[in-house]
C-alpha positions as CSV (number, residue, x, y, z in Angstrom):
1,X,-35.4,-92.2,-13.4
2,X,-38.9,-92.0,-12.4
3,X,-39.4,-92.3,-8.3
4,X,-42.2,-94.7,-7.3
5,X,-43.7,-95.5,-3.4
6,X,-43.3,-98.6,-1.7
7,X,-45.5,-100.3,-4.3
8,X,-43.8,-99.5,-6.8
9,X,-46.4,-97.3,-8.2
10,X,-45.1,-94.3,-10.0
11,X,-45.4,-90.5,-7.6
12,X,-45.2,-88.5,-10.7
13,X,-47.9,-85.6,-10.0
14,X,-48.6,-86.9,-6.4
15,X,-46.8,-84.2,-4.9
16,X,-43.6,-84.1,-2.5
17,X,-44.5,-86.6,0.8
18,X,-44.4,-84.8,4.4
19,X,-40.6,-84.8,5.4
20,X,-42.0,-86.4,9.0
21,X,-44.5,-89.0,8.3
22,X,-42.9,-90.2,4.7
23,X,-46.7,-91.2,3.8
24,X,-49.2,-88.3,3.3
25,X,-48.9,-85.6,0.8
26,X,-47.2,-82.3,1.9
27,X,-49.9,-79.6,2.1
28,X,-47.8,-77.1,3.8
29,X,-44.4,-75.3,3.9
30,X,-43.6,-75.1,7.5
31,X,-42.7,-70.6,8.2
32,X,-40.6,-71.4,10.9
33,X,-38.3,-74.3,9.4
34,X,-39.4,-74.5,6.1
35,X,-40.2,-78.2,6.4
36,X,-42.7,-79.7,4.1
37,X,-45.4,-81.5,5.7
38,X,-49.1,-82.9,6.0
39,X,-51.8,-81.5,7.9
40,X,-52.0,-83.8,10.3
41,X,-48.1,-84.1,11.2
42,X,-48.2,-80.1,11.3
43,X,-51.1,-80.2,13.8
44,X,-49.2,-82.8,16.0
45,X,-45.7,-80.4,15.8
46,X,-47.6,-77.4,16.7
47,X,-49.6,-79.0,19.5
48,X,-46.4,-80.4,20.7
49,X,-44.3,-77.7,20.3
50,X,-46.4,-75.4,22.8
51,X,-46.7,-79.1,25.0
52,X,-43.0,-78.7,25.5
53,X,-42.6,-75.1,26.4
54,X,-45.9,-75.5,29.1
55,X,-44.2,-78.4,30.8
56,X,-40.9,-76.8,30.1
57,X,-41.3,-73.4,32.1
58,X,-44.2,-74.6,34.1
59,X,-46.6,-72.4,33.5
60,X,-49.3,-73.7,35.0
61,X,-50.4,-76.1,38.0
62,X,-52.7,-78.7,38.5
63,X,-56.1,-77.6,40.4
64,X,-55.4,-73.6,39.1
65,X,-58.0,-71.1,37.3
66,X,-56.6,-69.9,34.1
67,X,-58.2,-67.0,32.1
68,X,-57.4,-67.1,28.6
69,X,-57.7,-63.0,27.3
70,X,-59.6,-63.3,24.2
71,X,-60.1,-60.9,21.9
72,X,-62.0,-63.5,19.2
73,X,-58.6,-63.2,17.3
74,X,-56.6,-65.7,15.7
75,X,-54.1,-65.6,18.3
76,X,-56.6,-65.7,21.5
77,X,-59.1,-67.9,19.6
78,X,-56.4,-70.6,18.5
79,X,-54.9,-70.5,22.7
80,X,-58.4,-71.4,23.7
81,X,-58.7,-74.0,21.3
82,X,-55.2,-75.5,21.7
83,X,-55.2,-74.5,25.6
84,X,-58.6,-76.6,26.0
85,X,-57.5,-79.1,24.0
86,X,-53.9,-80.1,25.5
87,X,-55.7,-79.5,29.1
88,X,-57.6,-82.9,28.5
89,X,-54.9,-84.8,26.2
90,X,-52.3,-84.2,29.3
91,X,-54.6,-83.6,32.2
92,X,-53.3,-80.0,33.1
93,X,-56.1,-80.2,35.9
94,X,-56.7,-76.4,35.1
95,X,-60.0,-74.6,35.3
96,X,-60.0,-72.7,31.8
97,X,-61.8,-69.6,31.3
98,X,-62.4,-66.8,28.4
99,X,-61.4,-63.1,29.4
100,X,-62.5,-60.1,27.0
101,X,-62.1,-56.7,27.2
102,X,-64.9,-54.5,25.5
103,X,-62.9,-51.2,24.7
104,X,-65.8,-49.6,23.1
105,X,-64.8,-49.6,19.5
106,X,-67.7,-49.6,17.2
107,X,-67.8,-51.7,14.5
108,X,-64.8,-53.5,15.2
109,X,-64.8,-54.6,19.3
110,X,-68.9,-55.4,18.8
111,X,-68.2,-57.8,16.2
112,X,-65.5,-59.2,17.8
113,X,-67.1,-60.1,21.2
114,X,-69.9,-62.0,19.0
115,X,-67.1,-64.2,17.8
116,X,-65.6,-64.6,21.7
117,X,-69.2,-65.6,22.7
118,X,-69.6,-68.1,19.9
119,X,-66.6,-69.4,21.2
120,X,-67.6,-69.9,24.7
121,X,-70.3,-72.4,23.2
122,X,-67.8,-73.7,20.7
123,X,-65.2,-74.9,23.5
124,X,-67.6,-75.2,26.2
125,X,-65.3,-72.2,28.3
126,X,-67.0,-69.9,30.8
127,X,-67.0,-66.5,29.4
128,X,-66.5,-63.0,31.1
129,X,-66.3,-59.6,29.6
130,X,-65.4,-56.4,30.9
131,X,-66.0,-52.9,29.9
132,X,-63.8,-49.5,29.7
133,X,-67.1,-47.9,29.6
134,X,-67.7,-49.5,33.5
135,X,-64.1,-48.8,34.6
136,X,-63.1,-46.1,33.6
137,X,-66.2,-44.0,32.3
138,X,-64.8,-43.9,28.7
139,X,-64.9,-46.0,25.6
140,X,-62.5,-45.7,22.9
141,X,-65.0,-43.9,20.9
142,X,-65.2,-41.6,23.0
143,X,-61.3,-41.2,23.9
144,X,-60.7,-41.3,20.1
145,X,-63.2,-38.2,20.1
146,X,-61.1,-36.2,22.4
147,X,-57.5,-37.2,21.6
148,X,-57.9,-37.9,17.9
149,X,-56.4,-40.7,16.3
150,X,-52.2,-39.6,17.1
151,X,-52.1,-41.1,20.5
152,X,-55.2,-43.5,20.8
153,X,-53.2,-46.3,21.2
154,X,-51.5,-45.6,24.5
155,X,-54.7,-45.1,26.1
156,X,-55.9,-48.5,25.1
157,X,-52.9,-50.4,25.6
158,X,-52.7,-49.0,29.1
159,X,-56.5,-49.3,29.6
160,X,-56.5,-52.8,28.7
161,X,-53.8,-54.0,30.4
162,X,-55.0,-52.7,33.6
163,X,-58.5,-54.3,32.6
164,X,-57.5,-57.6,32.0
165,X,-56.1,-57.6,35.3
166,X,-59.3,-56.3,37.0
167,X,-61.3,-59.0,34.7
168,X,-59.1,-61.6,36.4
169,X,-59.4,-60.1,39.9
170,X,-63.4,-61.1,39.1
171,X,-62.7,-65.0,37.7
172,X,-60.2,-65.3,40.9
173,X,-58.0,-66.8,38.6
174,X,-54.1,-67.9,39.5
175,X,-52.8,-67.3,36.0
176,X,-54.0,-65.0,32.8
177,X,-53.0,-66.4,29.5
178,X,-52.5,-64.4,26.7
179,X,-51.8,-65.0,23.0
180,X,-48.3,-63.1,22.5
181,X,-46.6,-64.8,19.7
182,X,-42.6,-64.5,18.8
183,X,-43.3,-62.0,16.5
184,X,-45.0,-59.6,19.0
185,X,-42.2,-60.1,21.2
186,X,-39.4,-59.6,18.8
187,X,-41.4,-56.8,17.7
188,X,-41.4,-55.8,21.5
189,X,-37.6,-56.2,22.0
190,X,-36.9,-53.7,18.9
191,X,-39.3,-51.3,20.4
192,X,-37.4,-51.4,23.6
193,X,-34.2,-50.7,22.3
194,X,-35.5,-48.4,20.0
195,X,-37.0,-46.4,22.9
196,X,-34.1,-47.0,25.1
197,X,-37.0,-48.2,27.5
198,X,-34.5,-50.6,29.9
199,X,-37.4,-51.1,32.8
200,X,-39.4,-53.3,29.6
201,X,-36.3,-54.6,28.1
202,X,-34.9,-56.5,31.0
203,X,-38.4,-58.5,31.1
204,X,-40.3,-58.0,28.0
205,X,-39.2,-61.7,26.5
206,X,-39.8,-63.4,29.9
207,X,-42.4,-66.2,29.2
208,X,-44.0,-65.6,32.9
209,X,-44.5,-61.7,33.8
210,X,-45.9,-60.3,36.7
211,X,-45.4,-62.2,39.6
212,X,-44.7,-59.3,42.2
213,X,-48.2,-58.3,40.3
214,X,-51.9,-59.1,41.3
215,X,-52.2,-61.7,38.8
216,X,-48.7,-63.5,36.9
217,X,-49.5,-63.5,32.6
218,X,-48.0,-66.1,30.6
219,X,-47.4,-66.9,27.2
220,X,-47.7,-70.3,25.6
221,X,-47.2,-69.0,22.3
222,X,-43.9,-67.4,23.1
223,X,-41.7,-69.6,20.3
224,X,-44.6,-70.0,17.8
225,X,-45.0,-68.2,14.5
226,X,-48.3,-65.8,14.0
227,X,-47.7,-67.6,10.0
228,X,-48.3,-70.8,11.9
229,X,-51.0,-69.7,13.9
230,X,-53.2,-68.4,11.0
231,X,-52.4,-71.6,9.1
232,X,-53.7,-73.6,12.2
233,X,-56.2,-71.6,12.7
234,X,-57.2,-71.8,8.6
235,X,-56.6,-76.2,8.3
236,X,-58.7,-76.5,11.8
237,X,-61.4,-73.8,10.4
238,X,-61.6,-72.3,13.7
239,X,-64.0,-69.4,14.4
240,X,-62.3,-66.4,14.7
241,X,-62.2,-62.3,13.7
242,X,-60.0,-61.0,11.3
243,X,-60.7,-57.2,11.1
244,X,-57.6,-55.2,12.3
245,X,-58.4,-52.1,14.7
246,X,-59.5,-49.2,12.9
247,X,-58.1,-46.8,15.2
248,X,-53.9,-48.5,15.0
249,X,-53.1,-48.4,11.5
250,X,-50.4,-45.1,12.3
251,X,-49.2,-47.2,15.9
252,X,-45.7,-47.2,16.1
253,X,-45.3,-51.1,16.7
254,X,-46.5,-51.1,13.0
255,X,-43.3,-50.0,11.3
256,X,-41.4,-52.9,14.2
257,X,-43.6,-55.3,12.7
258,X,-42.8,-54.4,9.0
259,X,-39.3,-55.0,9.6
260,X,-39.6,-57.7,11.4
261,X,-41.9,-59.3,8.3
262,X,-39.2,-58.4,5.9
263,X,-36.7,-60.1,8.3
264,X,-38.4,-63.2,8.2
265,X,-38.7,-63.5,4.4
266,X,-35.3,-63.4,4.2
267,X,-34.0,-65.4,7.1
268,X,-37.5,-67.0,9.0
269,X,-35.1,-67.5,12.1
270,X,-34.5,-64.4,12.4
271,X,-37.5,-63.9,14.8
272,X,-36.2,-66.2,17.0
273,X,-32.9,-64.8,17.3
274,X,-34.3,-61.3,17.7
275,X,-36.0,-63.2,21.1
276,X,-32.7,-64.9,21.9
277,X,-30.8,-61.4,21.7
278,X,-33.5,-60.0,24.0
279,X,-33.3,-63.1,26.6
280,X,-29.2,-62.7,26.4
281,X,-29.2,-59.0,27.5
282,X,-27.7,-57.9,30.2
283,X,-28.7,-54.7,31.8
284,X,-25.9,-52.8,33.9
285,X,-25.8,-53.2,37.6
286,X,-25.7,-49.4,37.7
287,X,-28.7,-48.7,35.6
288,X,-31.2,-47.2,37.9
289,X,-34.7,-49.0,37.6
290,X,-38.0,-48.0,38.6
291,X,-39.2,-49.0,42.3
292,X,-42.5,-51.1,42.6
293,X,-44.7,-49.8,44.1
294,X,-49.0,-49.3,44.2
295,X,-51.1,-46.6,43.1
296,X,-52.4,-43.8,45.6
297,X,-55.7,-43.8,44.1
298,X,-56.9,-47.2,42.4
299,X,-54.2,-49.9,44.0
300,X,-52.8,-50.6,40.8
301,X,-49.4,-51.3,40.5
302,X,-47.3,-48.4,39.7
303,X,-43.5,-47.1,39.9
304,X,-45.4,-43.4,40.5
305,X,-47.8,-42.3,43.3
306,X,-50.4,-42.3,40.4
307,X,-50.6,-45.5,38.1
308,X,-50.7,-44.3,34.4
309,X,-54.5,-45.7,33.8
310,X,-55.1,-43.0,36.7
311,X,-52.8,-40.0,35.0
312,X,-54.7,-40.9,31.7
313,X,-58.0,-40.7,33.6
314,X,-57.0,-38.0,35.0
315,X,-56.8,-35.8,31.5
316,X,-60.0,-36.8,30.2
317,X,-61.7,-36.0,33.0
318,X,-60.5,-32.3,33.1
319,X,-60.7,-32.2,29.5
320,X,-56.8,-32.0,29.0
321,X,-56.3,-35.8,27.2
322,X,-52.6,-34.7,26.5
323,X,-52.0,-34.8,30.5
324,X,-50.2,-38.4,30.6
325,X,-48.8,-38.4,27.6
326,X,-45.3,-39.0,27.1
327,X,-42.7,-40.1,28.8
328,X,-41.5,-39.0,31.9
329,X,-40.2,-40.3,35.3
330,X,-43.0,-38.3,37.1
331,X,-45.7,-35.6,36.4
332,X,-43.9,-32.3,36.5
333,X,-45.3,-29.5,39.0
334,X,-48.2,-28.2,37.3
335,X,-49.3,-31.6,36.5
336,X,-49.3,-32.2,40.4
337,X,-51.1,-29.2,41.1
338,X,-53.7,-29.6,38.8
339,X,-53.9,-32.8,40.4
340,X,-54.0,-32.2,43.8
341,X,-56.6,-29.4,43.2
342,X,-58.6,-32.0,41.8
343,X,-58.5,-35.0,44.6
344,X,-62.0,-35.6,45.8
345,X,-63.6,-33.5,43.8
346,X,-66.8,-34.9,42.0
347,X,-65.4,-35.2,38.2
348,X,-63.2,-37.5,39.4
349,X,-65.6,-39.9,41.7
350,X,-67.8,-40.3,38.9
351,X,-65.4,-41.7,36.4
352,X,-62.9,-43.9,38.6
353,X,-60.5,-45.9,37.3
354,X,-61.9,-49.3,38.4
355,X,-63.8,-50.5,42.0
356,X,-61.6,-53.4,42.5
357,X,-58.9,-53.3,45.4
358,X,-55.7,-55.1,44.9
């Protein structure tokens, strides 16, 4: 029998109806629940959905500064939109602003920061950008030069994280934003176990980080799909850069991701759980961690007498990039000479790593 509407019209080749609304046309397959819906019902769901986990963990407070780190991604470039957008539906009362961080990547960072400033006209946000080249003396370029392309990441992703911070320090913000999605953290929690990295474990799926920090980082996007943030980000036509990093395509977290992709084909909540496993851990009362602490030199937070910006910094500048890398629970005794040798000496004062006190 042939299925007609409420006016009896036949829906032969009108397509299935959204499964919430009952009255548009489905143009979407939902990644994380495989509902069929409309554009518009799929816009109010994922609006909501980040509503709910805002209100629900309190992540921010009326009357606070909030910098959103953008990177002119999909993930940072849909927070700003969304972020801006539920600030004024629900009056947050939050001072939004746009954080970037200009590693010095040519041809990819450039282009990047043209989008985030296209952006700051686009959502009317207040736009600051800082430089690894001004902090620490070093672009990527330049790091990439030296180290080659093996262990460029761990530079930047310690470089960055401690410039975001520093960016932040500048806007006086209360609160930096950033667009982690559940696949970066389930991603993250399989790192951590696959590293036996306990310290990052016990906190990596926490939605609020940071706190005993200079500056607390949330994540809004913490249950929501990167699928569903590239189809938001593709219905809404937002304006954002889709180049991947041309010096990651070897990072570890690349294989984590893989698996996690194939995962998620076959079971799509499978992400979730991964992030419900990591939230469920339990980490033994006798499992030493690392003591909090600042850094000697900069005033970063660090578990050593040196943060690991400042280790890193520290080979560069003596033309031994290998120096910090690793992992250890301290620099062993010719590490400590060399740097003790080299403690006020002009190299170092030239190329610090950052101005800012904490």
């Amino acid at each position: 029998m042939e299925e007609a509407d409420g006016n009896g019209k036949s829906m032969k080749g009108r397509g299935r109806l959204c499964c919430i609304c009952s009255k548009r046309r489905a143009a979407l397959k939902r990644p994380k629940t495989l509902e069929q819906i409309c554009r518009e019902c799929f816009y109010e769901v994922f609006e909501e959905e980040i509503h709910q986990v805002i209100v629900e963990n309190q992540l921010f407070k009326p009357g606070e500064r909030i910098a959103i780190g953008a990177s002119g991604g999909k993930d940072s470039t849909v927070l700003a939109y969304v972020l801006s957008e539920l600030n004024q539906r629900h009056n947050y009362g939050l001072d939004l602003f746009l954080l970037s961080v200009d590693e010095g990547i040519t041809g990819y960072r450039d282009d990047s920061l043209e989008t985030v400033k296209r952006n700051e006209i686009q959502y009317g946000l207040p736009l600051k950008i800082v430089s690894y080249k001004d902090l620490y003396g070093w672009t990527m370029d330049e790091i990439v030069k030296m180290i080659g392309l093996k262990n460029n990441c761990t530079f930047c992703g310690v470089f960055r994280r401690q410039a975001l911070d520093r960016g932040a320090a500048l806007l006086k913000v209360d609160k930096l934003a950033t667009g982690h999605n559940a696949d970066d953290i389930a991603e993250t929690v399989l790192l951590n176990i696959l590293r036996g990295d306990i310290a990052r474990l016990s906190r990596c799926t926490s939605i609020i980080t940071g706190e005993d920090g200079p500056i607390p980082r949330c994540k809004p996007f913490k249950y929501t799909y990167e699928k569903e943030i590239v189809m938001y980000a593709y219905f809404k036509r937002l304006d954002y850069f889709s180049t991947e990093c041309i010096y990651s395509p070897n990072a570890y977290r690349g294989f984590a991701r893989e698996f996690i992709k194939d995962l998620e084909r076959i079971r799509p909540r499978a992400i979730l759980d991964i992030i419900q496993s990591g939230e469920d851990f339990r980490i033994s009362t006798s499992t030493k961690m690392p003591e909090q602490g600042t850094c000697e030199r900069c005033g970063y937070i660090s578990s050593q007498k040196w943060c690991k910006a400042c280790v890193l910094l520290e080979g560069l500048n003596r033309g031994l990039p290998k120096l910090g890398i690793g992992r250890s629970r301290g620099l062993n005794d010719d590490r400590k000479k060399g740097i003790k040798e080299n403690i006020g000496t002009k190299s170092i004062e030239s190329k610090q790593c950052g101005t800012l006190d904490f």
